[in-house]
C-alpha positions as a LaTeX table, in Angstrom:
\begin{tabular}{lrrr}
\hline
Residue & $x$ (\AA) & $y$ (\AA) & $z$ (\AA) \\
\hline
Unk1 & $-7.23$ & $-21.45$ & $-3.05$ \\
Unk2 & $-10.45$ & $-20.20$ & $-1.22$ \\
Unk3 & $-12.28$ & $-22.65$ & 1.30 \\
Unk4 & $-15.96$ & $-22.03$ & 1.63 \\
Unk5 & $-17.41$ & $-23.12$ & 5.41 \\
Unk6 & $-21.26$ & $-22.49$ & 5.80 \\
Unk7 & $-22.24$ & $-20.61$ & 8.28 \\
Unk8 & $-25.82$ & $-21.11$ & 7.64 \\
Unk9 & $-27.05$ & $-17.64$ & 6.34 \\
Unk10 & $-23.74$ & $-16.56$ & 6.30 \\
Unk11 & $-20.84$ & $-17.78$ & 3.85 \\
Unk12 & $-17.20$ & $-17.43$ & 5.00 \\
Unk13 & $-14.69$ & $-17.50$ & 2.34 \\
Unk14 & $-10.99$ & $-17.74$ & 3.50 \\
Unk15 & $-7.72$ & $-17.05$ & 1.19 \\
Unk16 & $-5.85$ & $-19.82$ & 1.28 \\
Unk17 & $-3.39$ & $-19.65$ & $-1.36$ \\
Unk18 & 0.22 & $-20.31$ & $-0.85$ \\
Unk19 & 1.84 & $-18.61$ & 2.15 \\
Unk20 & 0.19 & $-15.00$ & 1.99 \\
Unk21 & $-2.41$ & $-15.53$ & $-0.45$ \\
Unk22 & $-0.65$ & $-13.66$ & $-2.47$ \\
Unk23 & $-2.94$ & $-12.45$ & $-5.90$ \\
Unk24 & $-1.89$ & $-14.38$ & $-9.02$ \\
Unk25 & $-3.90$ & $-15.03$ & $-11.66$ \\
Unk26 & $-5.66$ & $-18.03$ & $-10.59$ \\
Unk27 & $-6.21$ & $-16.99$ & $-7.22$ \\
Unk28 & $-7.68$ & $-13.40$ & $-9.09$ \\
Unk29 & $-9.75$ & $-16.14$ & $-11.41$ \\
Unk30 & $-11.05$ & $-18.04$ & $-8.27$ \\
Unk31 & $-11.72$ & $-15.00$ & $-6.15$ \\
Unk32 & $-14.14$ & $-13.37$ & $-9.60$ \\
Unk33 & $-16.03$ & $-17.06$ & $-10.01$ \\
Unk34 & $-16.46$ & $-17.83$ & $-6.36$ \\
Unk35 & $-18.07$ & $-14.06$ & $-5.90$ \\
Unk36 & $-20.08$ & $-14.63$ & $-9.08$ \\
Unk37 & $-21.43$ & $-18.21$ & $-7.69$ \\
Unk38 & $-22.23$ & $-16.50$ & $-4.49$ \\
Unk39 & $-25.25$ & $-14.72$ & $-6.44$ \\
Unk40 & $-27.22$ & $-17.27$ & $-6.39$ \\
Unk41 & $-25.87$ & $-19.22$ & $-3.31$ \\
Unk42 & $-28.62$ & $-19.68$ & $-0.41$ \\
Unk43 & $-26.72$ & $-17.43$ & 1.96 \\
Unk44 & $-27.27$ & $-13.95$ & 2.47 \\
Unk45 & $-24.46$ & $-12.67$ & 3.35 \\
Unk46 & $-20.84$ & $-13.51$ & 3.02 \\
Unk47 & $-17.33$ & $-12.97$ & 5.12 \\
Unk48 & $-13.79$ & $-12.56$ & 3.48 \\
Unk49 & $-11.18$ & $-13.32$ & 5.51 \\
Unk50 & $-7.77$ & $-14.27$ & 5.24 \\
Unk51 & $-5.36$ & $-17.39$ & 6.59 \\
Unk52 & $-3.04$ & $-17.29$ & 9.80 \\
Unk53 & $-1.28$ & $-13.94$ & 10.22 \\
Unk54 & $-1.97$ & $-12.53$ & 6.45 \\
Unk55 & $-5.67$ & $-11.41$ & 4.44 \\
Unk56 & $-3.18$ & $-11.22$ & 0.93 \\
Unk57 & $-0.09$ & $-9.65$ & 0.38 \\
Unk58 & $-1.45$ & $-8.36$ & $-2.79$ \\
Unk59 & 0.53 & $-9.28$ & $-6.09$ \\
Unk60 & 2.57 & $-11.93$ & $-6.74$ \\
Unk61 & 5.68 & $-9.84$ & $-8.00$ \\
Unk62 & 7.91 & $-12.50$ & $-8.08$ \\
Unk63 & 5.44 & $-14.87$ & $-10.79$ \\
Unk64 & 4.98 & $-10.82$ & $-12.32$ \\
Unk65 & 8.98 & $-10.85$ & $-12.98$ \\
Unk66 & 9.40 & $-13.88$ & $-13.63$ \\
Unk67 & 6.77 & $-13.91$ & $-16.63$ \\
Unk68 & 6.73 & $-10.46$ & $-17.75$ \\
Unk69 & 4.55 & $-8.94$ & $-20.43$ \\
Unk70 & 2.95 & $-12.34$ & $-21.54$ \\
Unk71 & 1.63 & $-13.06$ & $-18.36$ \\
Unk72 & 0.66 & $-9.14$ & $-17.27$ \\
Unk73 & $-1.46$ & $-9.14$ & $-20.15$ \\
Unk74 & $-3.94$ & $-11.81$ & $-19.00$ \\
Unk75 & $-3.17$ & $-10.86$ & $-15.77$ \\
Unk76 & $-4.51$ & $-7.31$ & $-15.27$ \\
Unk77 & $-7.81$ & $-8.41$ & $-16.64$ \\
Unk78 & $-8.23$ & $-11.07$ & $-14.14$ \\
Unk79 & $-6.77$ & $-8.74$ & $-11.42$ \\
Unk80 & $-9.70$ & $-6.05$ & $-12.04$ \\
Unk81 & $-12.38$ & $-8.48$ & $-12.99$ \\
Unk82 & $-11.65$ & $-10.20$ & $-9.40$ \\
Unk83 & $-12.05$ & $-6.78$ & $-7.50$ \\
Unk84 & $-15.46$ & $-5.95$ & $-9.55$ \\
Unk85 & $-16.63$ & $-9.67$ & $-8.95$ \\
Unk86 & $-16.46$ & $-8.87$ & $-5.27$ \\
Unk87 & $-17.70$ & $-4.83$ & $-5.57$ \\
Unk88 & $-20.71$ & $-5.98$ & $-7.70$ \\
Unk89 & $-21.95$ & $-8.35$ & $-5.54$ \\
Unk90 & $-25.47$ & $-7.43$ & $-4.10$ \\
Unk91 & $-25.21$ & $-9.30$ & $-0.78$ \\
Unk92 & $-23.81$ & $-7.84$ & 1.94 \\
Unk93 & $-20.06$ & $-8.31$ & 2.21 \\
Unk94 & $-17.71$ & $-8.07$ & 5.31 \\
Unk95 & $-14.34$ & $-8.12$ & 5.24 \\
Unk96 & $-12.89$ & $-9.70$ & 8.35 \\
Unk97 & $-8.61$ & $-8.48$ & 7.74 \\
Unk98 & $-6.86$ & $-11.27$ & 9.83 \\
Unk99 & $-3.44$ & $-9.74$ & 9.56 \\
Unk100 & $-1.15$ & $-7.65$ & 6.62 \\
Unk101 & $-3.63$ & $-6.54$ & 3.46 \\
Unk102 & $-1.22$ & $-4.49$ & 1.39 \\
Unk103 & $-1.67$ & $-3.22$ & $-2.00$ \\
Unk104 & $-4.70$ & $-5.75$ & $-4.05$ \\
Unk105 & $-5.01$ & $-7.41$ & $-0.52$ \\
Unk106 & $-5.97$ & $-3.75$ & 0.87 \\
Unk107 & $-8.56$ & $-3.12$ & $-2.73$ \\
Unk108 & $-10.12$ & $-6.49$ & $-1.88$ \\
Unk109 & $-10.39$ & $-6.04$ & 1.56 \\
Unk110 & $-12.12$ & $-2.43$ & 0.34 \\
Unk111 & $-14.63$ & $-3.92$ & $-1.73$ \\
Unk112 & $-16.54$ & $-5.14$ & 1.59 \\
Unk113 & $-19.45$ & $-3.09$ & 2.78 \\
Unk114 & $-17.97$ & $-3.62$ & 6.48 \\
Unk115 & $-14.38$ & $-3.85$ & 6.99 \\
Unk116 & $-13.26$ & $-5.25$ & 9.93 \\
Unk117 & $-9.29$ & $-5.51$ & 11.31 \\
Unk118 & $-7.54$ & $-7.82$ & 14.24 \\
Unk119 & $-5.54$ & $-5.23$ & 16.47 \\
Unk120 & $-2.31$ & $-6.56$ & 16.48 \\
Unk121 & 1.03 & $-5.93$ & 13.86 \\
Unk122 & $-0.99$ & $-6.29$ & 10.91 \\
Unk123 & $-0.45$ & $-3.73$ & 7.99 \\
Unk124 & $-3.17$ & $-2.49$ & 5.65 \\
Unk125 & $-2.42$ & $-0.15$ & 2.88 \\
Unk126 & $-1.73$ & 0.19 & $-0.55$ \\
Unk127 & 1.96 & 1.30 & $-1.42$ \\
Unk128 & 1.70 & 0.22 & $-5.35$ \\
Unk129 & 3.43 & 2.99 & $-6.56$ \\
Unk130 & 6.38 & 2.70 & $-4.74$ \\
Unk131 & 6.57 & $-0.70$ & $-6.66$ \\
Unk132 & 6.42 & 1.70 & $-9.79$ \\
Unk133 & 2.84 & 0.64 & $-11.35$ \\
Unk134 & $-0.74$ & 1.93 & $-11.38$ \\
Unk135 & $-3.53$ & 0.33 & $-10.31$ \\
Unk136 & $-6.18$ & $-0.61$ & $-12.73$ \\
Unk137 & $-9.23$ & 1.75 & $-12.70$ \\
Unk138 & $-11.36$ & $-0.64$ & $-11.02$ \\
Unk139 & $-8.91$ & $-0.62$ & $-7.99$ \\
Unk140 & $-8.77$ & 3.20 & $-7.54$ \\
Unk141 & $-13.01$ & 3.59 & $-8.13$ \\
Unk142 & $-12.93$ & 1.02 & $-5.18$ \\
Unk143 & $-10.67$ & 2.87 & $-2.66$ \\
Unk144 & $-12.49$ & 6.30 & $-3.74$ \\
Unk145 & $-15.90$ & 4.56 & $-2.80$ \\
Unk146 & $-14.19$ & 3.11 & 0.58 \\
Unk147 & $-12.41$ & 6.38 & 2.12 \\
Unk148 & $-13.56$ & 9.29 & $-0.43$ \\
Unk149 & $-11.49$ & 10.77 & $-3.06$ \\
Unk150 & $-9.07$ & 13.08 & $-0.30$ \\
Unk151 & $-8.37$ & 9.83 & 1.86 \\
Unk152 & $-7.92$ & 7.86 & $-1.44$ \\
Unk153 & $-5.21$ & 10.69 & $-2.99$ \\
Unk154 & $-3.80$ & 10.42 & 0.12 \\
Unk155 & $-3.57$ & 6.33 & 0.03 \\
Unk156 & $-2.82$ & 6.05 & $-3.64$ \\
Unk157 & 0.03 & 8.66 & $-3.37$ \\
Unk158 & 1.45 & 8.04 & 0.33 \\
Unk159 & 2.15 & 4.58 & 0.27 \\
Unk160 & 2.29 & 3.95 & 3.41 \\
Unk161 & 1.08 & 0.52 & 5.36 \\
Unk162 & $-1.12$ & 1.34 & 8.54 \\
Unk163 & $-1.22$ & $-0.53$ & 11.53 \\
Unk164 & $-4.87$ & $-1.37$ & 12.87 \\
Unk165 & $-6.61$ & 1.74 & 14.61 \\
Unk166 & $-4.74$ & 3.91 & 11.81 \\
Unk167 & $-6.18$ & 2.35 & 9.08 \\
Unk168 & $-9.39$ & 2.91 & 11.06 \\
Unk169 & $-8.65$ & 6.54 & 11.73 \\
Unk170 & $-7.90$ & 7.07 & 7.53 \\
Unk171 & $-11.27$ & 5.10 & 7.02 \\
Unk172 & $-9.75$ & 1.89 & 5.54 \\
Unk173 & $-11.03$ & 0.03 & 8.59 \\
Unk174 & $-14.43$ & 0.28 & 10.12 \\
Unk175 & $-13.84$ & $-1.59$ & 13.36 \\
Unk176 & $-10.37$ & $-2.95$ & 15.11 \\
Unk177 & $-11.30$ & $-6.10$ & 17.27 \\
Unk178 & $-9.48$ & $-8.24$ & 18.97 \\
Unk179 & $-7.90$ & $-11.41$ & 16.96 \\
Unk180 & $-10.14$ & $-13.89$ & 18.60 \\
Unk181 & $-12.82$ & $-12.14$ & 17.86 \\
Unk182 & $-12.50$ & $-11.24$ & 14.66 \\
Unk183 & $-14.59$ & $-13.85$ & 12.72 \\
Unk184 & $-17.40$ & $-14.23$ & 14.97 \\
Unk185 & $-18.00$ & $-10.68$ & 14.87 \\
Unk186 & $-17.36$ & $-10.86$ & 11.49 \\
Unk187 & $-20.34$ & $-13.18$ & 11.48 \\
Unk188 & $-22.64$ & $-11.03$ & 13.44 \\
Unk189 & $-21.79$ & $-8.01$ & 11.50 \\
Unk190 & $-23.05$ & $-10.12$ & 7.91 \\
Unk191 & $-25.89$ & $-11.74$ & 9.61 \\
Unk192 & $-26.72$ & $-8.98$ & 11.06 \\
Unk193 & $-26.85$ & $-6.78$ & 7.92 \\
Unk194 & $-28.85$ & $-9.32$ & 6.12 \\
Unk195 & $-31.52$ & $-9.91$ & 8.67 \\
Unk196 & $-32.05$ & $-5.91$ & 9.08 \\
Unk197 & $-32.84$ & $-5.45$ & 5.61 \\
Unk198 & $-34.76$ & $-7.17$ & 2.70 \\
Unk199 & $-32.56$ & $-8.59$ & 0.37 \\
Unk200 & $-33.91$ & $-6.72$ & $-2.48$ \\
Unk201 & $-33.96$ & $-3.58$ & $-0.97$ \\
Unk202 & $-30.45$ & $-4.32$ & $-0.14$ \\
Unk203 & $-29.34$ & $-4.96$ & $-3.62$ \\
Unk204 & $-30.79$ & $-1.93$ & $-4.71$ \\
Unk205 & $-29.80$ & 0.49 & $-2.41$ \\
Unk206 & $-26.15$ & $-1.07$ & $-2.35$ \\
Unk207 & $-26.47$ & $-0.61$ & $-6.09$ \\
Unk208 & $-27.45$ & 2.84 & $-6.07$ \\
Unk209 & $-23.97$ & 3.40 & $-3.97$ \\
Unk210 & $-21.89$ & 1.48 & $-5.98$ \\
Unk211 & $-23.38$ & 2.97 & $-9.08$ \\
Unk212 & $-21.31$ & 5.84 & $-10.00$ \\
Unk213 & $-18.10$ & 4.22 & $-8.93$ \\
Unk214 & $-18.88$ & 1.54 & $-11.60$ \\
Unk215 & $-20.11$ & 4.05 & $-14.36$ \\
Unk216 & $-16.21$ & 5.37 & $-13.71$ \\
Unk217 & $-14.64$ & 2.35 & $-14.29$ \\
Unk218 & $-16.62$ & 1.49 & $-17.89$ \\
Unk219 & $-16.00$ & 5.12 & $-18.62$ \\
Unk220 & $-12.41$ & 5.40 & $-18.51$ \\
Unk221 & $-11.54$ & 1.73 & $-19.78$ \\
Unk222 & $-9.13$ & 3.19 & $-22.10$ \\
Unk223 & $-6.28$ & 3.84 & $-19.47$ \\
Unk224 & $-5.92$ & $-0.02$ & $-19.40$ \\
Unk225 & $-3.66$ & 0.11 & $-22.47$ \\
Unk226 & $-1.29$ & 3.17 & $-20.53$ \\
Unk227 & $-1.33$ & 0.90 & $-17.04$ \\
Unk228 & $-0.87$ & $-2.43$ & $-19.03$ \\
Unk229 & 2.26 & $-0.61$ & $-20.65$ \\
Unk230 & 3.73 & 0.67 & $-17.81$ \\
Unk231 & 3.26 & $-2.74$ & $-16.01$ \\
Unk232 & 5.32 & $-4.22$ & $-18.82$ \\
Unk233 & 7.97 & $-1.85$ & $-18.73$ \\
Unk234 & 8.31 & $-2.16$ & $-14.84$ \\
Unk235 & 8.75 & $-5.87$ & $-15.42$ \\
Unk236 & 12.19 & $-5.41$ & $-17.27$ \\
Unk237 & 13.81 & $-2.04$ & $-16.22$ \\
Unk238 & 14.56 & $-2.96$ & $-12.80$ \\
Unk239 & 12.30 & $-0.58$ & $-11.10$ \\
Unk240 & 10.01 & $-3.42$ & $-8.94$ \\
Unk241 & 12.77 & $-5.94$ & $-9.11$ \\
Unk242 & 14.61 & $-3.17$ & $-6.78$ \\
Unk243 & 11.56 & $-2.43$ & $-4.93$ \\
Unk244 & 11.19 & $-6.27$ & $-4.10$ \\
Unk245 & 14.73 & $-7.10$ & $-3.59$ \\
Unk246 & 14.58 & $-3.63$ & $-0.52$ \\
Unk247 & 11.60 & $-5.06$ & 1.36 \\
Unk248 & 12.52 & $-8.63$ & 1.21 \\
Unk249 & 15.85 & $-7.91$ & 2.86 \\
Unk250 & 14.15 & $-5.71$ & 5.98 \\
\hline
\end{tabular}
């Protein structure tokens, strides 16, 4: 589900789960433990990237239908504990978006300290509630960190996809490169990062930023029950299986 290459200091993670990577529960389960190893891994810095034309498509909908309630209560959980896995982490991060990173793929993508994006017909955004559920709190405290709360409001409610140097113009991406490009400068960009700094400083200054954000997320950890609920209703009333059914046929 995610291949690990060394890149000496540098560890490059790639999706590699099904056709888009799309975020299930295992892959969500293997994305938290693989960011958790990576703590105490020898390299000091670490690139997310994606497989062919796709980072992640975000959530499996179709397993989400298919299962219902059952499976969206262990699936949330894992869903949100994958995205703080990857926010917590004290290394630096870079996200290197090979291609479409909608909805959880866009959050995960957001959890990087640098985000980088081929230029090309790739999509990044986060249209969730034109599916008809919330994100868990964890998700919005990450794209409130990324872009700031206005760009966020704007994200969350628009639900729009953005091609490459408008994602970069919202503040979703840092840098568009070229395709061919995109990994090795992902590479440079993380080694760089961890050679300019001391690791410990880092860690504590990337803590210090992330701090708040977190604080959010423990704070309001009641809303889970309210987004849990309406995930379960959307999973029966039609609503998604609508949504899905529209943009599978364009």
């Amino acid at each position: 589900m995610i291949e690990y290459v060394d890149e000496g200091d540098v560890a490059v993670l790639r999706l590699a789960h099904g056709k888009v990577s799309a975020m299930d529960m295992e892959l969500c389960e293997a994305i938290a433990e693989r960011f958790r190893a990576l703590a105490t891994d020898p390299a000091r810095a670490v690139v997310l990237t994606g497989t062919d034309h796709t980072f992640s498509a975000g959530v499996d909908l179709r397993r989400y239908l298919d299962e219902g309630e059952p499976y969206v209560r262990r699936f949330l959980p894992a869903l949100a504990d994958a995205f703080r896995a990857a926010f917590e982490l004290s290394k630096p991060v870079v996200a290197a978006v090979n291609g479409h990173a909608i909805a959880g793929g866009c959050v995960l993508a957001a959890c990087a300290d640098v985000t980088l994006m081929a230029d090309g017909d790739g999509r990044i955004g986060v249209p969730e509630i034109k599916v008809g559920v919330p994100f868990p709190r964890m998700a919005v405290e990450v794209l409130r960190y990324a872009v700031g709360d206005v760009a966020a409001r704007r994200l969350i409610l628009g639900a729009r996809t953005h091609r490459p140097r408008d994602a970069q113009a919202v503040g979703l991406v840092d840098e568009v490169v070229p395709v061919d490009e995109l990994l090795p400068r992902a590479v440079e960009a993380a080694r760089s990062l961890a050679a300019d700094v001391p690791p410990d400083t880092f860690a504590a200054m990337k803590a210090q930023l992330r701090r708040e954000a977190l604080e959010r997320t423990d704070r309001y950890a009641d809303e889970e029950d309210a987004v849990t609920a309406l995930w379960s209703r959307r999973a029966t009333d039609g609503w998604t299986a609508d949504y899905l059914a529209a943009v599978t046929r364009r």
